[in-house]
N, C-alpha and C positions, 0 to 999 in steps of 0.2 A: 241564927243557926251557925255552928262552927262548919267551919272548909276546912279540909282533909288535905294532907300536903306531906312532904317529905322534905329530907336535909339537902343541901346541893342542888342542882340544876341552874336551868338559865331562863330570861323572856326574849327568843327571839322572835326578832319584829314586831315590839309589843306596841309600838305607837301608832303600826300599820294591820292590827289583829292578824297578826301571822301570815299575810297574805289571802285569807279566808273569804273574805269581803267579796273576793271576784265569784264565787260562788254560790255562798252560803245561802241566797234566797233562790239558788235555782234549783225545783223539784227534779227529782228525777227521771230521765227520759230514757226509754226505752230504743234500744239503737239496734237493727238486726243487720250484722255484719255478710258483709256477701261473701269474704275465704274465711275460716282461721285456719288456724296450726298451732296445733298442740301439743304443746311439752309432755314426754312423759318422767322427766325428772319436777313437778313443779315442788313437790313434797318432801321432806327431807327422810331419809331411807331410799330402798334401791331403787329406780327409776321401773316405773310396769313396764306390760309388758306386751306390744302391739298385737292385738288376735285379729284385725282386719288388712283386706290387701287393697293397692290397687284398683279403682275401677268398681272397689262394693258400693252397694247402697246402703248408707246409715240412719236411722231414726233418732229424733231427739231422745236425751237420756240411756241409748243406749249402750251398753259397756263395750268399749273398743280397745279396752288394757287392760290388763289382768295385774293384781297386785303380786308383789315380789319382794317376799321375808317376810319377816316378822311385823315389821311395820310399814309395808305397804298399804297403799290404796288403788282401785281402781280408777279408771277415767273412764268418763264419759261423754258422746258426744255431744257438742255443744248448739248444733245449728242438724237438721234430715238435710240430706242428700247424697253427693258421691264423692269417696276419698280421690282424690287424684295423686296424693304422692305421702309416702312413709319412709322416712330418711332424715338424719340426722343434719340438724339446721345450727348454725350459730345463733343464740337466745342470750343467757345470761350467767351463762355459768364460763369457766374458763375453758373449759371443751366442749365439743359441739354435743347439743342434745339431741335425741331422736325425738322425731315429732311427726303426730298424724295430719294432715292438712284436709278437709273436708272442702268443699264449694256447695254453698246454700243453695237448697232448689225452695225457698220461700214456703214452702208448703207447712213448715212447722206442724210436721208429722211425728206422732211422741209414740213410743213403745206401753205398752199399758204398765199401772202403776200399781204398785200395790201396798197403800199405807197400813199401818201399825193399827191406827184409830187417833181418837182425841191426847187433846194435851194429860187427860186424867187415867181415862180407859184405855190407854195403848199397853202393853205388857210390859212391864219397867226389866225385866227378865232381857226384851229384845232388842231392847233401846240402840244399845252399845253395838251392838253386830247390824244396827237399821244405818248406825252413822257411817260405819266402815263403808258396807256397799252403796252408800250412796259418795263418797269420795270425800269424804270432807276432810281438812284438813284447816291450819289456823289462819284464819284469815286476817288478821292484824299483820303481817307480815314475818310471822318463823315457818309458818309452814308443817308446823309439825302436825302429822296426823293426830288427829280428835279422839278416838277411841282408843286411842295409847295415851294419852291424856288422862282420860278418864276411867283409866282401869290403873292407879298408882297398885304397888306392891304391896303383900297381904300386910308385909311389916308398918305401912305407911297409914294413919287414920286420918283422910280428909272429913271433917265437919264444915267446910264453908267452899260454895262455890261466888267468886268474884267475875261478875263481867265489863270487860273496859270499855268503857263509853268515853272515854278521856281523847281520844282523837287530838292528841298533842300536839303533833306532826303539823310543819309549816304549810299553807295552800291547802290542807285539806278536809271534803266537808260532805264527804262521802257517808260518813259512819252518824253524822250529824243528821242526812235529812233521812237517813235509815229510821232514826230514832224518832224524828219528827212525821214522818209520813207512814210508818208502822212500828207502832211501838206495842204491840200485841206481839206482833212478832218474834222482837224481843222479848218479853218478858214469857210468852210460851215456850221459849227455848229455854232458859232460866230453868223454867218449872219441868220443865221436861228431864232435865239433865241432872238435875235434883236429884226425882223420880229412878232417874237408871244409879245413882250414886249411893243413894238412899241418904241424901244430904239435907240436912233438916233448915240451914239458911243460907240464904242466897243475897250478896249485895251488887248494886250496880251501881259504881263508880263514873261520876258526869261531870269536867270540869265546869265551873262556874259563867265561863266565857259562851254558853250555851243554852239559857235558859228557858227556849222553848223548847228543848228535849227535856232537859228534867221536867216539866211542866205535863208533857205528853206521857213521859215513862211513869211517871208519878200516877196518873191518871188512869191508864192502862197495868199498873200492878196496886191496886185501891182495893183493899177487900183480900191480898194474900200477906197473912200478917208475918209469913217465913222471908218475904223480899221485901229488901228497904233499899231504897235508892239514897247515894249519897253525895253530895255535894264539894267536888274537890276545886280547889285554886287550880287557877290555870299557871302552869309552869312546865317547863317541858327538862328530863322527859315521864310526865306524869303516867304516862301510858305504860311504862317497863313492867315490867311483873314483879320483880322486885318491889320497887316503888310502889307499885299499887299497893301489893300485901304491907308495907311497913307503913303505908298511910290511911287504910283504911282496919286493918286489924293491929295495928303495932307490932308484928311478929316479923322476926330478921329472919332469913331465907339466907343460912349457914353457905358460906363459901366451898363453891362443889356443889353445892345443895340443888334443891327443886324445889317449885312453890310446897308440893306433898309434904315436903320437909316441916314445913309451918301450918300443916293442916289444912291448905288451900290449892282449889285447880282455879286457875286464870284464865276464861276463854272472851273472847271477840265478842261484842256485840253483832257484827256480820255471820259470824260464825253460831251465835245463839239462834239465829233468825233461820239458817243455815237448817239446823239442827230440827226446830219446828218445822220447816216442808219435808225434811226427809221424813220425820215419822206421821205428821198429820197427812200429808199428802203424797208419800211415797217418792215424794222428787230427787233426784241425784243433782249434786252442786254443778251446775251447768255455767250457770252468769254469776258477775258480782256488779254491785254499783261502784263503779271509776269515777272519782274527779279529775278532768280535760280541763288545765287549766295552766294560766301563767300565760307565754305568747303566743296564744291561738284567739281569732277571731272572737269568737263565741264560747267563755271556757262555761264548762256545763258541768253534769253532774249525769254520765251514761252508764244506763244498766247494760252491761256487754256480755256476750256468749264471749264465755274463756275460750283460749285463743284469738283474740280478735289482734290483730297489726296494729302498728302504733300509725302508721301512715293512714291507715280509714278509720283511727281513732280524731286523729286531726282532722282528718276532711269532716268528719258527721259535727266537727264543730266550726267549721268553716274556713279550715287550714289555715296555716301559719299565719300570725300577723306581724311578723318579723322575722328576717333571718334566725334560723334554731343556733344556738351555740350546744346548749345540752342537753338533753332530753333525761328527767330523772322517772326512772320506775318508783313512785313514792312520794315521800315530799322532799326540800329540800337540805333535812339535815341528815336522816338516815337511808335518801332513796339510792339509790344504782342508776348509775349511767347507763342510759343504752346503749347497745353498739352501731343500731344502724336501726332503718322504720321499720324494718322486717319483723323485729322483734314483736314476742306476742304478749298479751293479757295473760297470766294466772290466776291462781285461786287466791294468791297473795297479795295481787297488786290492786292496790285502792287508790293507785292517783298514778299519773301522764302529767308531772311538772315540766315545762317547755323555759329555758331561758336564753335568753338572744344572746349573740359574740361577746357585750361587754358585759353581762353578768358572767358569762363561765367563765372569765378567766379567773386566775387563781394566781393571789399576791403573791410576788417573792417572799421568800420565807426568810425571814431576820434572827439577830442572835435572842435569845432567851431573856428575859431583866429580870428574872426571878420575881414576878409580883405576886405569886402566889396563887392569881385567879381560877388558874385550871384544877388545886384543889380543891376550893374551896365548891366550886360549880361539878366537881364529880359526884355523882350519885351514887357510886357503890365503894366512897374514901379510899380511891387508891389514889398514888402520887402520879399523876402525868408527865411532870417534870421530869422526875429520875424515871421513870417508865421512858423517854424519848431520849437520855442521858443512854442508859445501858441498850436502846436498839439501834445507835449511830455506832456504838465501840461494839456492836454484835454480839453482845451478851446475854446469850439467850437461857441459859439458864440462871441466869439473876433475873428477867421478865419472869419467866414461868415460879421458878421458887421462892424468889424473895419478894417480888414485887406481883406477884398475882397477875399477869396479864391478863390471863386465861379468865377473871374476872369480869375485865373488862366488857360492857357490853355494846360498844360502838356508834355511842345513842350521839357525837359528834361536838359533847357541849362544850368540853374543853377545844376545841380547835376553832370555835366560834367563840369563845370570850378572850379567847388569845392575843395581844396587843401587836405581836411579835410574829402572826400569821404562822406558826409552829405548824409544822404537818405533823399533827397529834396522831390521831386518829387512825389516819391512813398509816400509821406506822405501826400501829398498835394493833391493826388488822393484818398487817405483813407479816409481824412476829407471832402474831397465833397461828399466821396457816403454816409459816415457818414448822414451827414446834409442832404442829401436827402430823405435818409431812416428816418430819426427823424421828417421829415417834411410829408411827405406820413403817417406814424402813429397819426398826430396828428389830 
């Protein structure tokens, strides 16, 4: 059978399966957090918008945010009991976000539900407006609301929905035993999104380093001749949206463009799964499955109510087994440092990677040798070299218009295959908020 792949990338950690091993045979466990706090920026558009106070009493699933514009989403709570405090927290973004903090009274007390119907019989009419209110948003890590997803422009004709099972991402193995431990799930969110799209095929993208999820997904969409699961190399980052669409349908996703652009929506296998309880069973995205993993006692694989701390993320796995050096929201090629354990679970975060004092550190950074590595390992053919050339002499309109910055999409690989430890990356993320910020001022 051919394996589906793309131009560029890298194998990080491939002689140690990407860090994966610490996890990958451990099922998923169910962890009920005793506070969270809850971001109401997790999603990207305007942060909701708190409708409870102080001292309320909240039910599971209940709406506690109200969406704000056009592409908001609601939030919901994650855990019944009592807020105790609503006020803007240091999280992850570079100003503080407002956040709901609940304290669990155990009673896993839910609001009544009210689903659609089946995967077949739900009204495909209501699908799109079942997703919104239930919050979802993308759960791969962009964060973008789901039902602005799936409603591309009249001008735009999507024929294929792709969902990424590719879990490319170092240490993590979240999305893996989603696939292994329910993969009905998946493939009914598939069908379901179809259904609201009026999308006549459907592929699921599974890198090869995986093979009891292809096994399981295969099994569980057997008999729907519209979904075909396909077998991609493992290479990272096979997971991009990009790279999906040019490896599994051949179609280039035009610069500036969107997958729409090439007649494809790209959602989350977490986020399909997602999709399936909000309309079969009326659920609002409350938890996701996190991989706890790297230097912690017990790294696991925890279904958590979003907003959960990263401090009784570690503990439910048996806290530190080393001094932390850095705590990455993610894995570790495209996650975010935390700033402190405070910090909470989103809709977005699929791993709690932990590395001790002498992994975080970070080599001095050497002169360039021109080896050429960093293009060839780029995935979307831009020059990194003169990309880090023109952001040291401040050139930022040579990034933005000649050299495409704004393409870039910070998947890390050039700063990893780098001989000369180049702070690729990180510069290339500086010069875009740069330009963004210059561009909002003007």
């Amino acid at each position: 059978m051919s394996k589906f792949s793309f131009r560029g990338g890298i194998h990080p950690l491939h002689d140690t399966h990407e860090g994966k091993d610490l996890t990958r045979n451990k099922p998923v466990r169910a962890y009920a957090s005793k506070i969270v706090t809850i971001p109401m920026d997790m999603h990207i558009g305007a942060p909701s918008n708190p409708i409870v106070k102080k001292g309320e009493q909240v039910l599971l699933g209940q709406v506690i945010a109200e969406a704000v514009g056009g592409i908001g989403i609601p939030v919901h709570a994650s855990v019944s009991g009592t807020v105790t405090d609503v006020s803007a927290k240091i999280m992850m973004r570079k100003v503080p976000s407002m956040c709901i903090t609940i304290e669990n009274n155990g009673l896993d007390e839910w609001i009544p539900l009210n689903p659609l119907g089946s995967v077949e019989s739900a009204d495909s009419t209501k699908i799109i407006q079942a997703i919104k209110a239930a919050g979802i948003c993308g759960m791969g890590g962009a964060c973008f609301p789901t039902h602005i997803k799936m409603s591309p422009p009249p001008d735009k004709q999507v024929d294929i929905i792709i969902l990424n099972g590719a879990e490319c991402e170092t240490y993590l193995t979240a999305d893996f035993r989603l696939m292994l431990e329910q993969p009905q799930k998946v493939v009914d969110g598939l069908r379901i999104a179809m259904r609201a799209m009026n999308v006549k095929r459907g592929l699921i993208g599974i890198e090869d380093n995986k093979p009891e999820a292809i096994d399981a997904i295969k099994k569980a969409a057997a008999g729907r001749d519209d979904i075909e699961v396909c077998t991609l190399k493992t290479k990272y980052p096979q997971g991009g949206e990009k790279q999906l669409i040019k490896a599994l349908i051949n179609k280039e996703v035009p610069a500036g463009g969107l997958p729409a652009d090439a007649g494809a929506v790209v959602l989350n296998v977490a986020t399909a799964a997602a999709i399936r309880d909000a309309v079969v069973e009326g659920m609002p995205l409350i938890n996701r499955i996190t991989t706890v993993t790297g230097k912690v006692k017990e790294p696991d694989n925890l279904l958590l109510p979003i907003g959960t701390l990263v401090n009784e993320a570690v503990e439910a796995c048996g806290g530190y087994s080393q001094e932390p050096g850095k705590i990455f929201f993610g894995g570790s090629m495209t996650g975010i440092c935390a700033p402190n354990e405070e910090a909470s679970v989103t809709k977005a975060n699929n791993g709690l990677v932990v590395f001790n004092e002498k992994e975080a550190i970070i080599p001095p950074e050497d002169n360039c040798i021109r080896c050429s590595r960093c293009i060839y390992a780029c995935p979307v053919y831009l020059n990194p070299y003169a990309m880090k050339k023109a952001f040291d002499m401040d050139k930022m309109d040579v990034l933005e218009n000649k050299l495409n910055v704004k393409e870039c999409i910070l998947c890390g690989a050039c700063s990893y295959i780098c001989p000369s430890h180049q702070y690729l990356t990180p510069a290339f993320k500086d010069a875009k908020d740069i330009i963004a910020a210059r561009r909002v001022s003007k």
